[in-house]
Backbone as CSV, one residue per row, in Angstrom:
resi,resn,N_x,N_y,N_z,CA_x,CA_y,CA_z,C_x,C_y,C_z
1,UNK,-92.855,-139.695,-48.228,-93.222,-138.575,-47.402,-94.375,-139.012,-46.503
2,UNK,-94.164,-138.150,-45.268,-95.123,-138.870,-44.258,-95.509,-137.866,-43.807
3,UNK,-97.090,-137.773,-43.661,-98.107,-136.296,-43.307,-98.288,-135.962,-42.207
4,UNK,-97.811,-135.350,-41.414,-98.434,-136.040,-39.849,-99.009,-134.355,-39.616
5,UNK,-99.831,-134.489,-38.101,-100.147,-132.714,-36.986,-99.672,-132.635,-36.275
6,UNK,-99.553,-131.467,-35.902,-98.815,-131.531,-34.522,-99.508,-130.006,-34.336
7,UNK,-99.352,-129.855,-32.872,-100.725,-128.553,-32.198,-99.638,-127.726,-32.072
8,UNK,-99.796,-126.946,-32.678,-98.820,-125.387,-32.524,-100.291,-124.123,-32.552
9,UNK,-99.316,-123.108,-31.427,-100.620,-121.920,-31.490,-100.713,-121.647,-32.697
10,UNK,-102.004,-120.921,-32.903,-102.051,-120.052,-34.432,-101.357,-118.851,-34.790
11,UNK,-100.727,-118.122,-32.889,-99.694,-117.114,-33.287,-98.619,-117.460,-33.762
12,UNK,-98.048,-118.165,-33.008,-97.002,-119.028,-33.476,-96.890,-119.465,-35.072
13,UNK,-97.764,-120.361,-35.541,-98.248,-120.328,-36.670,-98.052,-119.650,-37.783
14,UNK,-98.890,-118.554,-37.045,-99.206,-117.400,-38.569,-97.525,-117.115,-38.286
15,UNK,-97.131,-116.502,-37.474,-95.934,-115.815,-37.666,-94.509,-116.510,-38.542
16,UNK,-94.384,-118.123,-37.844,-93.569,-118.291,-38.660,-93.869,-118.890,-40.193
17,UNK,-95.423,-119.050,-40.099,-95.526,-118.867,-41.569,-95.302,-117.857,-42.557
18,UNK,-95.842,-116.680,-42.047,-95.140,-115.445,-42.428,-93.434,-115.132,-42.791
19,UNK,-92.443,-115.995,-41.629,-91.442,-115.413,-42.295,-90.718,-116.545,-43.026
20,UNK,-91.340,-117.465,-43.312,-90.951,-118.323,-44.082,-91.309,-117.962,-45.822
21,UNK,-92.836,-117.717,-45.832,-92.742,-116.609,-47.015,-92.108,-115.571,-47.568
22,UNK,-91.707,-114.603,-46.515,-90.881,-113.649,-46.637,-89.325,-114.295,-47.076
23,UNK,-89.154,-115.045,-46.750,-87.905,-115.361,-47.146,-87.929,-116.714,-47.984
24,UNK,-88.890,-117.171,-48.180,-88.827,-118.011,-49.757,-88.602,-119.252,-49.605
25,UNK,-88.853,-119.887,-48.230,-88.417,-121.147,-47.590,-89.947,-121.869,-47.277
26,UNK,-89.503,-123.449,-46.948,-90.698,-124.026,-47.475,-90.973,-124.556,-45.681
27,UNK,-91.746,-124.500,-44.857,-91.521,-124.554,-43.388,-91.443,-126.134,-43.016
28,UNK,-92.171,-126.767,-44.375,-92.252,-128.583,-44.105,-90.634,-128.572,-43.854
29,UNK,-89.849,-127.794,-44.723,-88.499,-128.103,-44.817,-88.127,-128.058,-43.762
30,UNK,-88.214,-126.560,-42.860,-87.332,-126.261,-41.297,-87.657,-127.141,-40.586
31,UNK,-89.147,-127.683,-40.540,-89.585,-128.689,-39.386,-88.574,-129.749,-39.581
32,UNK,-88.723,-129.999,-40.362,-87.887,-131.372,-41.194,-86.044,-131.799,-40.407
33,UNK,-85.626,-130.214,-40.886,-84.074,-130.003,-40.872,-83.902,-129.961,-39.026
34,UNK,-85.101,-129.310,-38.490,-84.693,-129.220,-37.156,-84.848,-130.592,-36.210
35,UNK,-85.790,-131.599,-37.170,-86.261,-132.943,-36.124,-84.762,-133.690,-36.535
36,UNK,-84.053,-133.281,-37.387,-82.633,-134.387,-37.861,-81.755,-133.852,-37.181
37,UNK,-82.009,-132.448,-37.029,-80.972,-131.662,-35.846,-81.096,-132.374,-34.289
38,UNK,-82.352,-132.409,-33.973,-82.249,-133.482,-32.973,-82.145,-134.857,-32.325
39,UNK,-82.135,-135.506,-33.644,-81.923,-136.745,-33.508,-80.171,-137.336,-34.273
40,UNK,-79.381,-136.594,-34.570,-78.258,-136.483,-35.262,-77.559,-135.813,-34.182
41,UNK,-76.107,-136.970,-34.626,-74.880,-136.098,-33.447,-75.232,-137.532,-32.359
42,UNK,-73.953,-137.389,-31.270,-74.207,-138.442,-30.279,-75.429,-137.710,-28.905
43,UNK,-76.340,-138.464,-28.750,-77.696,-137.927,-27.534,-77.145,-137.498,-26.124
44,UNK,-75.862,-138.271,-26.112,-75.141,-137.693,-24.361,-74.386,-136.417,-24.975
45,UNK,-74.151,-136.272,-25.738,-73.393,-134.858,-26.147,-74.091,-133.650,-25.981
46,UNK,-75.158,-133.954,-26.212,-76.380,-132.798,-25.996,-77.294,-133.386,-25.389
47,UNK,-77.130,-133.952,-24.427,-77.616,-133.693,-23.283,-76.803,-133.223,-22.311
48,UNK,-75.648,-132.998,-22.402,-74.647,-132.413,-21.762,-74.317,-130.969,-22.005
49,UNK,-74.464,-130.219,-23.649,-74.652,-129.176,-23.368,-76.069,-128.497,-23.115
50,UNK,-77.279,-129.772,-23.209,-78.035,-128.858,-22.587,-78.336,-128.313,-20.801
51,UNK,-77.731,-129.204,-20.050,-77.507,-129.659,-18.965,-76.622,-128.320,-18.465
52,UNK,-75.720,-128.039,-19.421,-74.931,-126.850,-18.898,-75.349,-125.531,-19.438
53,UNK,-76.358,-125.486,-20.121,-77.003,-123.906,-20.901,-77.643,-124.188,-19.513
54,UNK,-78.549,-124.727,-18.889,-79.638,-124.625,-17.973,-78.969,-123.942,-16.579
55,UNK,-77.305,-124.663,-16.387,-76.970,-123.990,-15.196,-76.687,-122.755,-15.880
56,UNK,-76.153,-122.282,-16.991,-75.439,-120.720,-17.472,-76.763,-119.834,-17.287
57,UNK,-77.978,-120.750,-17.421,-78.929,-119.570,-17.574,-79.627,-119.100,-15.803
58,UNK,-79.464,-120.371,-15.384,-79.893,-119.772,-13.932,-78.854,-119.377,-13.257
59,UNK,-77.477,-118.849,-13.715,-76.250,-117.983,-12.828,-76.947,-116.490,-12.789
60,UNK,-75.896,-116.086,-11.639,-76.108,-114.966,-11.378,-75.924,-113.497,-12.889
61,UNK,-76.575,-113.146,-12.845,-76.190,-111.851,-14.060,-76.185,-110.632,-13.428
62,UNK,-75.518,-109.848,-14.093,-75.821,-108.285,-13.725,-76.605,-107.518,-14.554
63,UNK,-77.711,-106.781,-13.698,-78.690,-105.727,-14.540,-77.948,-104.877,-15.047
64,UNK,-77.935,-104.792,-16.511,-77.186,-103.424,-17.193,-78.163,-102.868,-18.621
65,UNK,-79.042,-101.686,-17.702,-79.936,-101.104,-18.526,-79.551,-99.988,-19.656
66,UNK,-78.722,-99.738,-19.521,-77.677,-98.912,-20.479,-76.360,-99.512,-20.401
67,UNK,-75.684,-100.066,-21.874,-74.734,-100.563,-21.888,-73.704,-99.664,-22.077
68,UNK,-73.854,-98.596,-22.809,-73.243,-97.751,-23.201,-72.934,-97.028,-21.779
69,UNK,-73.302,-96.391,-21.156,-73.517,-95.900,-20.182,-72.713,-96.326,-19.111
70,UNK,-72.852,-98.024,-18.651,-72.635,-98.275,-17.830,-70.643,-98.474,-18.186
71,UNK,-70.720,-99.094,-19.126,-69.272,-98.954,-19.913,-68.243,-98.182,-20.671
72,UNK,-69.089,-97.049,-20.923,-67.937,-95.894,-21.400,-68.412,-95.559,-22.867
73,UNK,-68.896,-96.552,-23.329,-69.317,-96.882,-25.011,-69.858,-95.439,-25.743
């Protein structure tokens, strides 16, 4: 095991320390599971879907402040 820091806010912090308690999970773990999430799998594969979330997110959308409303729901 290897100790390392890394600068995260203290909101940030407290909070997901908080729901890591709440739910009984150990956060060394998530850090852990999410740095293998990114380094696992082929690197052009995801960089390719991240490449295409970035255009989905800057497309055009439509404002729909009531969904129900605007759709019948």
């Amino acid at each position: 095991m290897v100790i390392k820091s890394f600068n995260v806010s203290p909101a940030t912090y407290d909070r997901y320390s908080k729901l890591c308690r709440e739910h009984g999970i150990s956060m060394s773990k998530q850090i852990e599971i999410f740095m293998e999430a990114q380094i696992e799998d082929d690197p052009v594969l995801k960089r390719e879907y991240l490449e295409k979330l970035e255009r989905v997110r800057k497309g055009k959308f439509i404002r729909v402040d009531d969904f129900a409303k605007r759709y019948g729901l």
